[in-house]
N, C-alpha and C positions, 0 to 999 in steps of 0.2 A: 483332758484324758479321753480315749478313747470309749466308746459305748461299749457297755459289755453284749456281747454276743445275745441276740433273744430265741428262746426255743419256747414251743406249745409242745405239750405232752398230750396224748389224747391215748386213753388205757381205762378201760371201766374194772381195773384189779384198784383198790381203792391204796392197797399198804403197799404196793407196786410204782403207783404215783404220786406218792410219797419220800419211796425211796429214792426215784427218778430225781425230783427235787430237791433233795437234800444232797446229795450225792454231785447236782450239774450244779446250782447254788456253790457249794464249794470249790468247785474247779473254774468257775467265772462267771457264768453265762445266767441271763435273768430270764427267769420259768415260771409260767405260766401253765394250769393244768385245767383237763377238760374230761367228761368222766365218760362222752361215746362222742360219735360222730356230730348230733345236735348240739353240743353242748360246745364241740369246739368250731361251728361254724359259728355261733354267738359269740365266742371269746374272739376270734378275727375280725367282729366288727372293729374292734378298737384296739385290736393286736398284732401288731406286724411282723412275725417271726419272722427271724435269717433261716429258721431249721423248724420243719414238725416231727415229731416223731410218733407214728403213728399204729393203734396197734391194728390186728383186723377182726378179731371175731371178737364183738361188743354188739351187746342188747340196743334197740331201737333207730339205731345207725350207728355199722360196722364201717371197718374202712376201706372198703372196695366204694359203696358209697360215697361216704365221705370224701373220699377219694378224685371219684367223678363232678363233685359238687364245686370241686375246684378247682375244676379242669377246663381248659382254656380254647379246646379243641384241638391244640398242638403238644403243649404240655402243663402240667401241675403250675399254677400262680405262684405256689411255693415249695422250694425244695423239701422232700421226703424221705424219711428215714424209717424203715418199713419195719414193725414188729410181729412174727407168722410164727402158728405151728405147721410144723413139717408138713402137714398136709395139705398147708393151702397154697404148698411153692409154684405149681404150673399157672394158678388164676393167678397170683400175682404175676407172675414171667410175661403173663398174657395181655395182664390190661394194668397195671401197672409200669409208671416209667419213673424210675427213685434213683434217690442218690447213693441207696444201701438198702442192706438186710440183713436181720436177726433172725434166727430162728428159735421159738424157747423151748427148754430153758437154756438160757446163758450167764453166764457171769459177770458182774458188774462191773470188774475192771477193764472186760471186755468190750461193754457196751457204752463205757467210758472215752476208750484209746478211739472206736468209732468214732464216734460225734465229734473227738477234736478234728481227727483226718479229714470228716469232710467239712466241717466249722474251715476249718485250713485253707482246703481248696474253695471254699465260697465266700471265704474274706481274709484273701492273703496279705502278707504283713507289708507294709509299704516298703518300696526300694528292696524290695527282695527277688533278688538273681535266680535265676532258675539255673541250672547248669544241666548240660549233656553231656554225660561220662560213656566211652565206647565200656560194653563189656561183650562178652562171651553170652552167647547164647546158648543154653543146653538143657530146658526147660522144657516139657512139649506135653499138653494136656490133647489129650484125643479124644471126641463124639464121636462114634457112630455106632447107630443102632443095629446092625448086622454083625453079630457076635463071629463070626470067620472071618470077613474081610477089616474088622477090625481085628482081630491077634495077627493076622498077613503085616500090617503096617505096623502094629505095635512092635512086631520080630524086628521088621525091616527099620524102624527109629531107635531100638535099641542096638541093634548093629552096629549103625550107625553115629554112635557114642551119645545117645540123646536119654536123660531121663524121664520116660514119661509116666503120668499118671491117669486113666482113662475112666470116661463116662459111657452109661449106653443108650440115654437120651438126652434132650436140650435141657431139660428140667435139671440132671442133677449137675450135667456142665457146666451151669453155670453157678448153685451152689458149691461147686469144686474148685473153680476158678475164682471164685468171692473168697474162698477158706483159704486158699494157698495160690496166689496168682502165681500163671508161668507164664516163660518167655513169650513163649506161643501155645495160641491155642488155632489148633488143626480142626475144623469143625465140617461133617459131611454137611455138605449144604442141605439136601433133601431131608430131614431129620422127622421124624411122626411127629412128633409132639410140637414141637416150636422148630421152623426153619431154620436154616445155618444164618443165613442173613439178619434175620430177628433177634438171634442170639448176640451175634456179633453189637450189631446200635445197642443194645440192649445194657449189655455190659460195659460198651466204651462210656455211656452214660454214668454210670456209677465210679464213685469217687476212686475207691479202693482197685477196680478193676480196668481205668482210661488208658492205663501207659502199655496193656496185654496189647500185643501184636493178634493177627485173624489172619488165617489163610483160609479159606473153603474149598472145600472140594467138592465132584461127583462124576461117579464111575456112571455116563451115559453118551450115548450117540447120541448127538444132536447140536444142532445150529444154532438152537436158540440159549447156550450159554455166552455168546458174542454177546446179545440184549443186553443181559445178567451185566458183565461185565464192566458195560461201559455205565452202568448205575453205580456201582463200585470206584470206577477210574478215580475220583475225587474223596471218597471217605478217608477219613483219617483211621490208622491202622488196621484198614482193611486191606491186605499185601495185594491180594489177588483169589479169584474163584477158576481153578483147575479142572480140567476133564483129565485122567489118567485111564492105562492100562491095566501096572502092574504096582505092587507096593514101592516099589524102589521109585521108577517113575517120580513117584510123589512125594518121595523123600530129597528127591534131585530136585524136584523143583521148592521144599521147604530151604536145602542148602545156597541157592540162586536168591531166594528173597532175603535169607540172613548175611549174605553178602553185602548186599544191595544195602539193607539195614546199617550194617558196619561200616560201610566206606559213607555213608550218609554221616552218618556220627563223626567221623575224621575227618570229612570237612570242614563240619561246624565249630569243631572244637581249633580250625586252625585259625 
């Protein structure tokens, strides 16, 4: 028989890590619990989780911390499942690289359907097909923090038959994108807060949000988005990073990549 899945819980709410475990215990998975940051570096000496779930503001070491202590200089040793209040979403964005996020309070059947999704994607079932289905793209989440030039695009997406739902930094972008992925997410590359680009790796990293297409854009003169570029050529659903004029412009060229997108898809399916 197969191993059942293991997860470390690290939460210094004591009736919270309890509930955790009672709650993952009966859906499969073998749990282990740690009550701050030191306490689950000692339960790893002899605990090899497939998933941590971890929260961040804990007495004596939080998980920004804890976090770094098991960071490998590229990424986390072990996959992470991030527990925050709304307030600490930009540090996480920033220096955290997870495989999800919670915000509380949430609900536990929600916090539930997580963990299997990403349990899913980090130990998929054997001899299981992936399939690629063409569909319709008509989904379009929009960054940017210039509250005119974005209504200009958001006009010109909605003209254009596209539903979009928009953000007005990276910060909540990608909380919006995590809530309700779409097809595409349009992101000004130059963004204050976290970069279009940072956002992009950022989110393909994370379980719920890998299959989101990235187009980037940025309204500037200059040569040095060729560089940009060719950093890009190789990412995975990263379409392309745009210089445009006009809102349309940039609409014409999300319809070029959703082509591109489509006739890729009907390839593969023949």
């Amino acid at each position: 028989m197969e191993n059942k899945p293991k997860l470390l819980v690290i939460d210094d709410d004591h009736t919270l890590r309890e509930n955790f475990k009672y709650l993952l215990e009966k859906n499969g998975y073998e749990v282990q619990t740690a009550q701050d940051g030191i306490d689950g570096l000692k339960k790893l000496e002899n605990f090899t989780p497939d998933l941590i779930v971890l929260d961040i503001n804990m007495p004596r070491m939080g998980g920004i911390e804890f976090y770094q202590k098991i960071f490998d200089g590229y990424a986390s040793k072990y996959p992470v499942f991030v527990l925050t209040a709304r307030a600490n979403m930009e540090q996480l964005f920033k220096e955290l690289k997870v495989e999800g996020f919670m915000t509380k309070p949430f609900e536990m059947n929600d916090f539930i359907q997580e963990v299997k999704l990403i349990i899913k994607k980090l130990r998929p079932a054997p001899n299981e097909i992936k399939q690629r289905k063409t569909k319709s793209i008509h989904t379009v989440c929009l960054a940017d923090d210039d509250s005119v030039e974005s209504g200009k695009i958001s006009i010109a997406l909605l003209e254009a038959g596209f539903r979009v739902s928009c953000a007005k930094s990276g910060t909540a972008m990608l909380e919006l994108i995590f809530s309700d992925p779409p097809d595409i997410a349009l992101v000004k590359f130059g963004l204050k807060d976290i970069p279009g680009d940072t956002i992009a790796q950022y989110a393909l990293h994370m379980t719920k949000t890998t299959n989101v297409k990235f187009l980037l854009y940025q309204k500037i003169e200059s040569d040095h988005l060729d560089v940009i570029r060719e950093k890009f050529a190789s990412k995975k659903n990263v379409l392309n990073l745009v210089d445009y004029g006009d809102p349309v412009d940039l609409v014409n060229f999300l319809n070029d990549a959703i082509q591109k997108i489509q006739e890729e898809a009907e390839d593969f399916s023949v």
